[in-house]
PyMOL Python script that loads the backbone (N, CA, C, O; Angstrom):
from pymol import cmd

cmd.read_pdbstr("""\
ATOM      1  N   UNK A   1     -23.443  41.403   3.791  1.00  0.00           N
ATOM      2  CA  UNK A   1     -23.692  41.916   2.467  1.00  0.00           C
ATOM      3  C   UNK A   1     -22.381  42.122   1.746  1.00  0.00           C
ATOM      4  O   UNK A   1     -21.354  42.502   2.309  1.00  0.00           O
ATOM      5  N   UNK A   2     -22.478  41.875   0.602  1.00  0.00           N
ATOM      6  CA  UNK A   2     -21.263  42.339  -0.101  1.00  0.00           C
ATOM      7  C   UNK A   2     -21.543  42.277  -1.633  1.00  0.00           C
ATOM      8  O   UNK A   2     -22.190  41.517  -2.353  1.00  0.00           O
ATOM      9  N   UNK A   3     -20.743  43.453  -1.843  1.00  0.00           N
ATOM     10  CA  UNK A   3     -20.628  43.721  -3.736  1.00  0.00           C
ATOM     11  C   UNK A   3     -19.412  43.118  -4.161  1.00  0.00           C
ATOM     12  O   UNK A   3     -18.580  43.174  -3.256  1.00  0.00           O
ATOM     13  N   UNK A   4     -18.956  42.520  -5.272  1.00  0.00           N
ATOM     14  CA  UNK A   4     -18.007  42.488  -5.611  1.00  0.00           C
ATOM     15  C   UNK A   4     -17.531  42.347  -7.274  1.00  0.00           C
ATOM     16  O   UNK A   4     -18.174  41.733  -8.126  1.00  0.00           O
ATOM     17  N   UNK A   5     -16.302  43.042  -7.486  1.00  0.00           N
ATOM     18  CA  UNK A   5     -15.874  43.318  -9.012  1.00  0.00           C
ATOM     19  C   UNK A   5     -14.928  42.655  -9.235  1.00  0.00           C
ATOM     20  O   UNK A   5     -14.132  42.375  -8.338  1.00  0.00           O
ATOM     21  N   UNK A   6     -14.763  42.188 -10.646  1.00  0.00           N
ATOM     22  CA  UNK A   6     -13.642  40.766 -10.789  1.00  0.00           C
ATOM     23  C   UNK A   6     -13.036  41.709 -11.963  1.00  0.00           C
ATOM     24  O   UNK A   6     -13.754  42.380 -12.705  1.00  0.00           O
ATOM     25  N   UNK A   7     -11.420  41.667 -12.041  1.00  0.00           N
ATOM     26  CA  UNK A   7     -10.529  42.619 -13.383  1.00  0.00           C
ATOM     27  C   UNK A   7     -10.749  41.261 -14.121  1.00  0.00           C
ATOM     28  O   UNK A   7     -10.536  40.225 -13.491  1.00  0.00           O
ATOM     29  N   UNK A   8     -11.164  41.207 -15.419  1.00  0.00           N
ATOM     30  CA  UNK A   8     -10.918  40.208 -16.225  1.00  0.00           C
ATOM     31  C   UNK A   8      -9.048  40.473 -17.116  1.00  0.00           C
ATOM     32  O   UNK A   8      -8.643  41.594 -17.425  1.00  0.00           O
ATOM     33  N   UNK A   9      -8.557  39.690 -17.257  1.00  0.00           N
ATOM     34  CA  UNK A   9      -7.701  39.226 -18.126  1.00  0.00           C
ATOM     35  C   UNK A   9      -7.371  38.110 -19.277  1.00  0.00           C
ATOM     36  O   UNK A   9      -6.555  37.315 -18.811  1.00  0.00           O
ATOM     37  N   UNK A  10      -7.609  37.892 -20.174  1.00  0.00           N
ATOM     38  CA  UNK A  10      -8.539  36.653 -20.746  1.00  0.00           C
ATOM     39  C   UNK A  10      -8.468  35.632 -20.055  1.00  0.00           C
ATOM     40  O   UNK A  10      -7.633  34.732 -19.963  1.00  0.00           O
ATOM     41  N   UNK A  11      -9.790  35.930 -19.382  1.00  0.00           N
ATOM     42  CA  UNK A  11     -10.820  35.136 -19.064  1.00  0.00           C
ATOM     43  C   UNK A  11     -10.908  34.498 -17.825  1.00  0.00           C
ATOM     44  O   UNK A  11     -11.841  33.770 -17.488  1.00  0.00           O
ATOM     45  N   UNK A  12      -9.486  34.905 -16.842  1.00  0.00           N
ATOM     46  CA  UNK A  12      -9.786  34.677 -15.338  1.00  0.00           C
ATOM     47  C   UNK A  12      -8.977  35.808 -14.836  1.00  0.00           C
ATOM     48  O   UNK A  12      -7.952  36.412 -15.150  1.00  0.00           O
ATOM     49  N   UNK A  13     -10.449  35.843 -13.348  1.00  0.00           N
ATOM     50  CA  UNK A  13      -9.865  36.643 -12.596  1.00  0.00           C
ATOM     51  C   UNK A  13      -8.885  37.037 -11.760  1.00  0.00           C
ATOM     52  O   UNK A  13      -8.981  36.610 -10.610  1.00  0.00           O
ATOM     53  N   UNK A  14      -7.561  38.040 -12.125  1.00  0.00           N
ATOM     54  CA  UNK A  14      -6.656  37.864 -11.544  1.00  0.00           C
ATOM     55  C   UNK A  14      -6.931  38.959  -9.946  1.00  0.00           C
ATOM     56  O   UNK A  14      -6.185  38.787  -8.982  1.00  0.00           O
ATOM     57  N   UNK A  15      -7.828  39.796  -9.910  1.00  0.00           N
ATOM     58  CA  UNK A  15      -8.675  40.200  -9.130  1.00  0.00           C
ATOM     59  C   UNK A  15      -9.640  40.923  -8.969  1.00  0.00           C
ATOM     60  O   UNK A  15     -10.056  41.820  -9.703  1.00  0.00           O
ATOM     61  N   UNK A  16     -10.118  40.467  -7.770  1.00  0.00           N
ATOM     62  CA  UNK A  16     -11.150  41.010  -7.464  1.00  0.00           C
ATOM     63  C   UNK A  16     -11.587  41.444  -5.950  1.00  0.00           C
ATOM     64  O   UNK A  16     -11.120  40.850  -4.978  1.00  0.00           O
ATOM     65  N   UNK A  17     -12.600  42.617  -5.805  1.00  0.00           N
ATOM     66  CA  UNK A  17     -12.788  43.470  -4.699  1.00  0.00           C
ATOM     67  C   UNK A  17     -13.991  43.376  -3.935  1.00  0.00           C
ATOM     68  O   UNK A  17     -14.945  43.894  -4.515  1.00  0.00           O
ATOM     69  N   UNK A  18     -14.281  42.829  -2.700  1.00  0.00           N
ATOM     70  CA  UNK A  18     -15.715  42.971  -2.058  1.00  0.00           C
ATOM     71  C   UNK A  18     -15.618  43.698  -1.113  1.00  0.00           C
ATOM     72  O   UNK A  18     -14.573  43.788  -0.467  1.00  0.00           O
ATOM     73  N   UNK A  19     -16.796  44.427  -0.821  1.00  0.00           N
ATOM     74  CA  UNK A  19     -17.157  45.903  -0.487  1.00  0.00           C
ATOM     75  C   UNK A  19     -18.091  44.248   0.668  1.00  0.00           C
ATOM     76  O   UNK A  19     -18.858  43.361   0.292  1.00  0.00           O
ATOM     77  N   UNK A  20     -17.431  44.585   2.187  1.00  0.00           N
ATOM     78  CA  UNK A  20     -18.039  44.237   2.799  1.00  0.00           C
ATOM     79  C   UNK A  20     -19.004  44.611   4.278  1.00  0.00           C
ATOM     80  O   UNK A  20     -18.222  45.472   4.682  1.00  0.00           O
ATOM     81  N   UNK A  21     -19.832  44.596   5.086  1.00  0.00           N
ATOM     82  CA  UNK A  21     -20.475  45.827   6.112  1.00  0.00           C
ATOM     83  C   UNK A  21     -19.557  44.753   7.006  1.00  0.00           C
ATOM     84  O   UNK A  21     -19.220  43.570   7.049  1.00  0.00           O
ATOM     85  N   UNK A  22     -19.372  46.278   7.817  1.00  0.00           N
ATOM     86  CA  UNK A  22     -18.904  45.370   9.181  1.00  0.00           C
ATOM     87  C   UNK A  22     -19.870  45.827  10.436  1.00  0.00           C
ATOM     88  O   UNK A  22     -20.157  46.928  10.905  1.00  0.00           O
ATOM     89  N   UNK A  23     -20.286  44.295  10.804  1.00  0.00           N
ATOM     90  CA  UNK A  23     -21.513  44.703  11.983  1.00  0.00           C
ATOM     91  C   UNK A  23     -21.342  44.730  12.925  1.00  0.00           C
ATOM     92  O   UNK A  23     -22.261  44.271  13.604  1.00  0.00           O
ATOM     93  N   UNK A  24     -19.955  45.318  13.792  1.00  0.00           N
ATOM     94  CA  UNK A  24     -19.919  45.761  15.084  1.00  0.00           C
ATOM     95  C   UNK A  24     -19.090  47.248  14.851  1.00  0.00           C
ATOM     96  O   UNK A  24     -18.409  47.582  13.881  1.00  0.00           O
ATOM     97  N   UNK A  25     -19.456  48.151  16.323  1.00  0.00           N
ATOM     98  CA  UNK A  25     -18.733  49.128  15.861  1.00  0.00           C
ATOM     99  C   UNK A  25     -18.375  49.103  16.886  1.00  0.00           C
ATOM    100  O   UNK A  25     -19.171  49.457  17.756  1.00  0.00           O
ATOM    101  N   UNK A  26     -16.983  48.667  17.287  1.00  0.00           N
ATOM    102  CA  UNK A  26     -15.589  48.829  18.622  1.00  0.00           C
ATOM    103  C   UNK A  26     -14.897  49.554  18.328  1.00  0.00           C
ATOM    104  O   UNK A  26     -13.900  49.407  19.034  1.00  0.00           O
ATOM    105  N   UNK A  27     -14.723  50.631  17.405  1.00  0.00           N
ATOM    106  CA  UNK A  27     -13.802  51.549  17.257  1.00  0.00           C
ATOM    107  C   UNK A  27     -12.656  51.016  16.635  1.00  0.00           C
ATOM    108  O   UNK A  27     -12.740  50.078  15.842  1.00  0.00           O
ATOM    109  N   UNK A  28     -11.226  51.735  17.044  1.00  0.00           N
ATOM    110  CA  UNK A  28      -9.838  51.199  16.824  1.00  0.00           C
ATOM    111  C   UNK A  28      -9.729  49.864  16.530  1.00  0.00           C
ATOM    112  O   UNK A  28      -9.351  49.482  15.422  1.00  0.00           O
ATOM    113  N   UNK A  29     -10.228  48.612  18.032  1.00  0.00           N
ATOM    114  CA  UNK A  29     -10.003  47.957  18.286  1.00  0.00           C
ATOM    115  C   UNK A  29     -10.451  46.633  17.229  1.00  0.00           C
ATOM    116  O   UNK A  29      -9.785  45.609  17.071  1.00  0.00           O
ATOM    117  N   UNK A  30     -11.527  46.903  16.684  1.00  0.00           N
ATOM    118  CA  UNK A  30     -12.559  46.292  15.400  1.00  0.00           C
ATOM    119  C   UNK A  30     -11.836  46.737  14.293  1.00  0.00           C
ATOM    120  O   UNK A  30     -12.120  46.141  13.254  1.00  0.00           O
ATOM    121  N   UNK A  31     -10.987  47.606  14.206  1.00  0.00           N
ATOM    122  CA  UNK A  31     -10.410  47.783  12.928  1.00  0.00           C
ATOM    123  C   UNK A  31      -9.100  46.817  12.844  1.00  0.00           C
ATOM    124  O   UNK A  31      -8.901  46.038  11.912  1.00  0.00           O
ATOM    125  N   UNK A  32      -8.255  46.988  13.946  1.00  0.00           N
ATOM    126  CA  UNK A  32      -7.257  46.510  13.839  1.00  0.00           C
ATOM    127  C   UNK A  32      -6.947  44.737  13.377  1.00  0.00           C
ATOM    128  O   UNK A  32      -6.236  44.125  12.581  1.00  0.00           O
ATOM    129  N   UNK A  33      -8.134  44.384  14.604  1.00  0.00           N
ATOM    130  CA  UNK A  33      -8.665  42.988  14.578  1.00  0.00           C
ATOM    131  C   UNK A  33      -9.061  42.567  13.071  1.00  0.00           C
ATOM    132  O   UNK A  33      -8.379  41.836  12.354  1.00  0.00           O
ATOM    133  N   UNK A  34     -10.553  43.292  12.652  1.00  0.00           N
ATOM    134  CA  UNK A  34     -10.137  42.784  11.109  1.00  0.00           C
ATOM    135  C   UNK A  34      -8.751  43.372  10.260  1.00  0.00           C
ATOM    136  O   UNK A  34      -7.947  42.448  10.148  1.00  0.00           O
ATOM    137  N   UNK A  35      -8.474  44.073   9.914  1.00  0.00           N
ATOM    138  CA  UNK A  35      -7.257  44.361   9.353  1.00  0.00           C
ATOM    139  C   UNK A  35      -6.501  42.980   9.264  1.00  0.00           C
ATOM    140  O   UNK A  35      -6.391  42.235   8.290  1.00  0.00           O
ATOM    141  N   UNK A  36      -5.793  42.780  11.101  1.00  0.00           N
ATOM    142  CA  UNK A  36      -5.238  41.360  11.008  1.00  0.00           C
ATOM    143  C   UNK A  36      -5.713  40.016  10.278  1.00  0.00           C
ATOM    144  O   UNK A  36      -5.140  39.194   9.564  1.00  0.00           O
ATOM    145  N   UNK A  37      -6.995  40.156  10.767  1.00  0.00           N
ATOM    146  CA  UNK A  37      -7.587  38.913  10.177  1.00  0.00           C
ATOM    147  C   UNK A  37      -7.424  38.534   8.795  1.00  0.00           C
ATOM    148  O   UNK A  37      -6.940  37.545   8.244  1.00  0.00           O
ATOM    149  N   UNK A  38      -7.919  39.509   8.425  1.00  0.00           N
ATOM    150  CA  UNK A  38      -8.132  39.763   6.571  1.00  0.00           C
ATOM    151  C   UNK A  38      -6.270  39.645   5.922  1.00  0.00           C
ATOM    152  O   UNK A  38      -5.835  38.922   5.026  1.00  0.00           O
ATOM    153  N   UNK A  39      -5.780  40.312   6.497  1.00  0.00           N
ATOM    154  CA  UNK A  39      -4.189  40.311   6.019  1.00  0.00           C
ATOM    155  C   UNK A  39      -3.458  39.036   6.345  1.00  0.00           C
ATOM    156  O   UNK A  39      -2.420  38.810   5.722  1.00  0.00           O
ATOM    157  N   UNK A  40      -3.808  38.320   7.098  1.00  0.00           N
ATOM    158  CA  UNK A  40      -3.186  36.962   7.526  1.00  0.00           C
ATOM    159  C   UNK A  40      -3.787  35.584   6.503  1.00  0.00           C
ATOM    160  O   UNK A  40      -3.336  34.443   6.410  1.00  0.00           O
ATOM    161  N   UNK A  41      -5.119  36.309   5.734  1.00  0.00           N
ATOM    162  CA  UNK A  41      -5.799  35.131   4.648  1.00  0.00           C
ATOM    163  C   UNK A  41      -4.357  35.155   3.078  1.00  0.00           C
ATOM    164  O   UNK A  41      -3.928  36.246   2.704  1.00  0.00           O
ATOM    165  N   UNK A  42      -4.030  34.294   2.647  1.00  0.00           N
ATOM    166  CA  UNK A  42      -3.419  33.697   1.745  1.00  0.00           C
ATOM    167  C   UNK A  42      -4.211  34.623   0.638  1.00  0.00           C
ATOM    168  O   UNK A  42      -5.400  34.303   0.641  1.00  0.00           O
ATOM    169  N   UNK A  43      -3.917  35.722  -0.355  1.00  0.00           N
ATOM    170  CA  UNK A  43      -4.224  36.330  -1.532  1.00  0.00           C
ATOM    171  C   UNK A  43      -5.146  37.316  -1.328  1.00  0.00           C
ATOM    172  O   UNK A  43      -6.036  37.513  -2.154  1.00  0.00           O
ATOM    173  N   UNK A  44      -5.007  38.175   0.007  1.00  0.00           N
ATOM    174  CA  UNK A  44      -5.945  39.181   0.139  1.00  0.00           C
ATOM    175  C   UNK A  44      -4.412  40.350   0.154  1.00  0.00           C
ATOM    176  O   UNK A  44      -3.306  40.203   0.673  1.00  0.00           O
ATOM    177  N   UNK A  45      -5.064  41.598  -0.749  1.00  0.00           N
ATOM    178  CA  UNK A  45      -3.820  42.599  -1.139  1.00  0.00           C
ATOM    179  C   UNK A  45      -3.855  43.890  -0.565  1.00  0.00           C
ATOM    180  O   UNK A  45      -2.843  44.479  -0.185  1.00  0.00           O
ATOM    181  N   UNK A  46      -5.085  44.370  -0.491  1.00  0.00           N
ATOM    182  CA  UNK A  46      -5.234  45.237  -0.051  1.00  0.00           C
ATOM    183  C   UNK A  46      -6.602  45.610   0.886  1.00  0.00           C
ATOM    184  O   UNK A  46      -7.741  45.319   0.522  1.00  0.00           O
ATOM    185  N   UNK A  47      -6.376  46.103   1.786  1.00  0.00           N
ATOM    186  CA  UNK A  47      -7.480  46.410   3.071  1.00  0.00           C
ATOM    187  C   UNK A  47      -7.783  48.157   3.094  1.00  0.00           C
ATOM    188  O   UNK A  47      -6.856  48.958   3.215  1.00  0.00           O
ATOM    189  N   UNK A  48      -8.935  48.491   2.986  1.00  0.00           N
ATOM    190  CA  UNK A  48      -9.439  49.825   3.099  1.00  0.00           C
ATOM    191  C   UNK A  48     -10.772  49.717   3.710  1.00  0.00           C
ATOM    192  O   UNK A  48     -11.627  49.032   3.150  1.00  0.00           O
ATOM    193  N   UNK A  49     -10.996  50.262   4.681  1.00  0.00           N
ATOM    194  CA  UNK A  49     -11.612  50.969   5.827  1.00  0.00           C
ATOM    195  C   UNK A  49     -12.694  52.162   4.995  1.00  0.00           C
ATOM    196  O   UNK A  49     -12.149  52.806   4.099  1.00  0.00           O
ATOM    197  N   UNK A  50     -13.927  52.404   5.227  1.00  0.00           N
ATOM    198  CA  UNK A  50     -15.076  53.178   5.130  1.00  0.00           C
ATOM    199  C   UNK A  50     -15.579  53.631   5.856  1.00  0.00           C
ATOM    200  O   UNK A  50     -16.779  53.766   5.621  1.00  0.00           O
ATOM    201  N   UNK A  51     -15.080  54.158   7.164  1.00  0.00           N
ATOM    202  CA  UNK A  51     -15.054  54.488   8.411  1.00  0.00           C
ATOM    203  C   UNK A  51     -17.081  54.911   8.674  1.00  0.00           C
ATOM    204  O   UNK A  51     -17.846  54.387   9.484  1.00  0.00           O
ATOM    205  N   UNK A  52     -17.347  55.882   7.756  1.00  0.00           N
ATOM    206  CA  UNK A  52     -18.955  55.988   7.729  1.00  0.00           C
ATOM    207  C   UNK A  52     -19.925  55.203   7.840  1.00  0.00           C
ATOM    208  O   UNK A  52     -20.704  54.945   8.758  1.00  0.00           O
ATOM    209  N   UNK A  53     -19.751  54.716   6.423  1.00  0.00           N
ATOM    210  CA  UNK A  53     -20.524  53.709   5.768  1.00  0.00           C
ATOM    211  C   UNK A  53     -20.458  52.049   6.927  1.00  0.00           C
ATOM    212  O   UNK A  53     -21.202  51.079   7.066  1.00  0.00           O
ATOM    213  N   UNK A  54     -19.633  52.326   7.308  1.00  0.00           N
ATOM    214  CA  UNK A  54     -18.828  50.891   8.128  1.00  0.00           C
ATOM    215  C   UNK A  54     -18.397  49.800   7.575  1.00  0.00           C
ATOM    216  O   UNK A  54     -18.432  48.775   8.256  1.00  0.00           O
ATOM    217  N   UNK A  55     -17.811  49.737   6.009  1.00  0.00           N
ATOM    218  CA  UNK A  55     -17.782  48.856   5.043  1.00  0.00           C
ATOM    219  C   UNK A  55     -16.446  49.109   5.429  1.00  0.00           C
ATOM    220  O   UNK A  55     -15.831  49.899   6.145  1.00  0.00           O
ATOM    221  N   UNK A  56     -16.098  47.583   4.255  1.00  0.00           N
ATOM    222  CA  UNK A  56     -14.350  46.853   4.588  1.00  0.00           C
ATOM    223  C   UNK A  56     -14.245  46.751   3.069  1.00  0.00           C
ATOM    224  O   UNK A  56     -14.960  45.911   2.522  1.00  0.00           O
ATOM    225  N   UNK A  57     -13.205  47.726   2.108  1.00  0.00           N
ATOM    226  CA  UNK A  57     -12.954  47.067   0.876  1.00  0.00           C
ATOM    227  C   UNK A  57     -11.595  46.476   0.730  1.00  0.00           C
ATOM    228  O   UNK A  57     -10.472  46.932   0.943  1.00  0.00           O
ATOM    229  N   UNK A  58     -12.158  44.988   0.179  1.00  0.00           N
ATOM    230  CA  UNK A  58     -10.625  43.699   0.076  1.00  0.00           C
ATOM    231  C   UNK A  58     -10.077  43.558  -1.205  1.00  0.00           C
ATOM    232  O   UNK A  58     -10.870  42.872  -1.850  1.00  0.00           O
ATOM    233  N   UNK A  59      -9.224  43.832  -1.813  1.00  0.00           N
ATOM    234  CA  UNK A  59      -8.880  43.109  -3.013  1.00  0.00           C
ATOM    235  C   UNK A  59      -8.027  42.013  -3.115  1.00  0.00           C
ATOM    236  O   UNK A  59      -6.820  42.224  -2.998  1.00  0.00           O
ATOM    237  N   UNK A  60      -8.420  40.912  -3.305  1.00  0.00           N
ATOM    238  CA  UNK A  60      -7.920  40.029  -3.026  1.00  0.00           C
ATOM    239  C   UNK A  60      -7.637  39.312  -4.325  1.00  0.00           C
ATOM    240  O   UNK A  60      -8.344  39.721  -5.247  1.00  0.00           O
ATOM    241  N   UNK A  61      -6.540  38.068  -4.735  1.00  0.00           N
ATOM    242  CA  UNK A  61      -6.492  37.284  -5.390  1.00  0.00           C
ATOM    243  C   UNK A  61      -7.736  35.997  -5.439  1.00  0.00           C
ATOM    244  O   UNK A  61      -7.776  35.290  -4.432  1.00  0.00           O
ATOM    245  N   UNK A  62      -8.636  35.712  -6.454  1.00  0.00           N
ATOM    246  CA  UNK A  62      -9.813  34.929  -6.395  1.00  0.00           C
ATOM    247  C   UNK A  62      -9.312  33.284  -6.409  1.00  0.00           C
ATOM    248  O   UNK A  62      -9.805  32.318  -5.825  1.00  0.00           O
ATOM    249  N   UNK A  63      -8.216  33.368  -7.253  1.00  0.00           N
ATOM    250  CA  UNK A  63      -7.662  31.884  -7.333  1.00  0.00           C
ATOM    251  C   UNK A  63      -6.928  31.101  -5.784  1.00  0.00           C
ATOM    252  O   UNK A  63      -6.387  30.005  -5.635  1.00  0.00           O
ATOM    253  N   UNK A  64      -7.174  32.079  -4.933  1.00  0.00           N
ATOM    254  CA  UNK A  64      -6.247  31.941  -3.719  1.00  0.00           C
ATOM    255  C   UNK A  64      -7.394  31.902  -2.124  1.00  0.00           C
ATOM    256  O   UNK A  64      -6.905  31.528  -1.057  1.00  0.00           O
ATOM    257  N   UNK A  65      -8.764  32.300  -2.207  1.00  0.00           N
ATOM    258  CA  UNK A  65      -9.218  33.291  -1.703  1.00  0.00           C
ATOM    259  C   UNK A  65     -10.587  33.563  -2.156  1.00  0.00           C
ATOM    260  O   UNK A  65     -10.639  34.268  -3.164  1.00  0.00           O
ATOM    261  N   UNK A  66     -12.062  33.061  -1.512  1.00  0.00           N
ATOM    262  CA  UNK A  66     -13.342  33.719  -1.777  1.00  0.00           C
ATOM    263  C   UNK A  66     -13.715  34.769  -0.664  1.00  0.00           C
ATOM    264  O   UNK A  66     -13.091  35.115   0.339  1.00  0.00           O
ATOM    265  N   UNK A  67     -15.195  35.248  -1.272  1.00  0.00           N
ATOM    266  CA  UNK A  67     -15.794  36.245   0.070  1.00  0.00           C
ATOM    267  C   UNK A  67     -15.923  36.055   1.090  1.00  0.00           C
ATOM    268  O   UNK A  67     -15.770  36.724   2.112  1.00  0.00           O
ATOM    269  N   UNK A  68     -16.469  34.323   0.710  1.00  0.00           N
ATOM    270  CA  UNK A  68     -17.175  33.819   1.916  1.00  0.00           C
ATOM    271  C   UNK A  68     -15.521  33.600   3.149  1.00  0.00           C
ATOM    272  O   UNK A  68     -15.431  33.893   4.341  1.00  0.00           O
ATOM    273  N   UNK A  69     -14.769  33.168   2.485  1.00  0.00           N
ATOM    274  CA  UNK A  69     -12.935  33.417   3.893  1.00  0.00           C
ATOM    275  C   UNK A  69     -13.341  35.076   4.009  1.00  0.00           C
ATOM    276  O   UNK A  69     -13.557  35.343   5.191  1.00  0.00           O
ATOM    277  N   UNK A  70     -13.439  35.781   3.480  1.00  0.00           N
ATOM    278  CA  UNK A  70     -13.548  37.275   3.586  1.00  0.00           C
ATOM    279  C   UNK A  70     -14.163  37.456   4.959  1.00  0.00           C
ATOM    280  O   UNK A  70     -13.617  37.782   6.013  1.00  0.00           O
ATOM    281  N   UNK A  71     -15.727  37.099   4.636  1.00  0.00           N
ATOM    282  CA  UNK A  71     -16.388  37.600   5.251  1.00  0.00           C
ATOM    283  C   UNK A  71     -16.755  36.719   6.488  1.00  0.00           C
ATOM    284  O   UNK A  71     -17.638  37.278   7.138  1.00  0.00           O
ATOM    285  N   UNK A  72     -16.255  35.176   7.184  1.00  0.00           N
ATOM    286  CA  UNK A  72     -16.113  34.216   8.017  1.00  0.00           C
ATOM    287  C   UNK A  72     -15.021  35.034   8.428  1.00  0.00           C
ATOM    288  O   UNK A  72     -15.653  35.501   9.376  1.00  0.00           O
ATOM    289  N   UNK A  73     -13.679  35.724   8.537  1.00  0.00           N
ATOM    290  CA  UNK A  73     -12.227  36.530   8.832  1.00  0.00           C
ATOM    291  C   UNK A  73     -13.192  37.774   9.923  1.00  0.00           C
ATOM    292  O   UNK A  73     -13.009  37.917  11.132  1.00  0.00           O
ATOM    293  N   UNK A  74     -14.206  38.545   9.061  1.00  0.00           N
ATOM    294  CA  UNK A  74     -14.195  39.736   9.694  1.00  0.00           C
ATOM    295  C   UNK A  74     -15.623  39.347  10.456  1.00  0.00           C
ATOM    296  O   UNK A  74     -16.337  40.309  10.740  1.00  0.00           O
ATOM    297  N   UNK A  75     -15.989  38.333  10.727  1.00  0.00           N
ATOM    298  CA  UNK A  75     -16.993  38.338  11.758  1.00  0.00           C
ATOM    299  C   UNK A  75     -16.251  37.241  12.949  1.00  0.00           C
ATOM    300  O   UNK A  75     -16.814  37.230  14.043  1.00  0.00           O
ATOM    301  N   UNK A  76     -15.456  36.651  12.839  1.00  0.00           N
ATOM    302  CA  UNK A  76     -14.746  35.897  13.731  1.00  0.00           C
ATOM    303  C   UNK A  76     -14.521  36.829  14.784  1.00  0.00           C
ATOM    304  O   UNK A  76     -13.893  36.488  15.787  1.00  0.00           O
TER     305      UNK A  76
END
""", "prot")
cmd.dss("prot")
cmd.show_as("cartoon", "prot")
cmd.util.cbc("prot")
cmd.orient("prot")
């Protein structure tokens, strides 16, 4: 599943954020792993953790970078 918000600047997105679930819960070890994953993709900026919810929010560059690398990264 995932939501995602695009900053317009006329007229392309220079970014945007998907709110993604992450469907295993390994603790530490599931965090770190995606963390890496996600940070090693070409135009992803920032990584935040939802520790509750179990969601992953990415902001990433769109011209560089879709959900679908997002979300193929954190189920690998």
């Amino acid at each position: 599943m995932g939501a995602s918000e695009c900053k317009m600047s006329e007229g392309m997105p220079k970014e945007a954020v998907s709110v993604l679930r992450l469907t295993h819960d390994d603790g530490a070890d599931q965090l770190r792993r995606v963390r890496s994953a996600l940070k090693k993709l070409d135009g992803v900026r920032e990584v935040k953790f939802d520790y509750i919810q179990s969601h992953v929010q990415v902001k990433y560059d769109p011209a560089k970078v879709d959900e679908s690398a997002l979300k193929k990264a954190i189920s690998a």
